[in-house]
C-alpha positions, 0 to 999 in steps of 0.5 A, a space after each residue: 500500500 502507498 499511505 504516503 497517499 492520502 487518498 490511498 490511506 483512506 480507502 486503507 483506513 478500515 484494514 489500518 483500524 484493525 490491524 495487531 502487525 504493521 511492518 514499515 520497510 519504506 524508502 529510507 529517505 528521512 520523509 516517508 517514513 515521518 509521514 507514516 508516522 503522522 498517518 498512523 497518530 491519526 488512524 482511530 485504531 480499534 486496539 493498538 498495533 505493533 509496528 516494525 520498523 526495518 532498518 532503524 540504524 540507517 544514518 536517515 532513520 535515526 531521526 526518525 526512530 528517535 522522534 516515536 513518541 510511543 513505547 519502543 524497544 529496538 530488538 536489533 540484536 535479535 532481528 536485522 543487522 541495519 536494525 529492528 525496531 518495535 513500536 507499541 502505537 497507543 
């Protein structure tokens, strides 16, 4: 799915509402992945997900994984050599 597309996240926003899983492997440029963030602060989620984020020790998503103001836990040494990151989203 392309969130970063309004239009597409709101025909998405009924699968979003019920999601448990999230995995964000986006483009690593700094901008996406900060969109989606603000896109799931906004989704009226019917229980929290967890979101995964790949590659958070990229240089372009350090900013990005620091700025979650949610409860985090960055299991990079138990998934993937760029990191892993999971996000309780509530």
């Amino acid at each position: 799915m392309i969130l970063t597309n309004r239009e597409q996240a709101l025909l998405e926003l009924d699968v979003l509402m019920t999601a448990d899983l999230i995995f964000i492997d986006a483009a690593k440029d700094g901008q996406m992945e900060q969109k989606l963030c603000n896109l799931l602060d906004n989704v009226p989620f019917c229980k929290s997900p967890i979101v995964v984020f790949d590659d958070i020790k990229f240089t372009s998503m350090i900013k990005t994984w620091r700025c979650i103001q949610h409860p985090k836990l960055d299991l990079t040494s138990f998934g993937h050599w760029s990191g892993t990151g999971l996000v309780d989203w509530h």
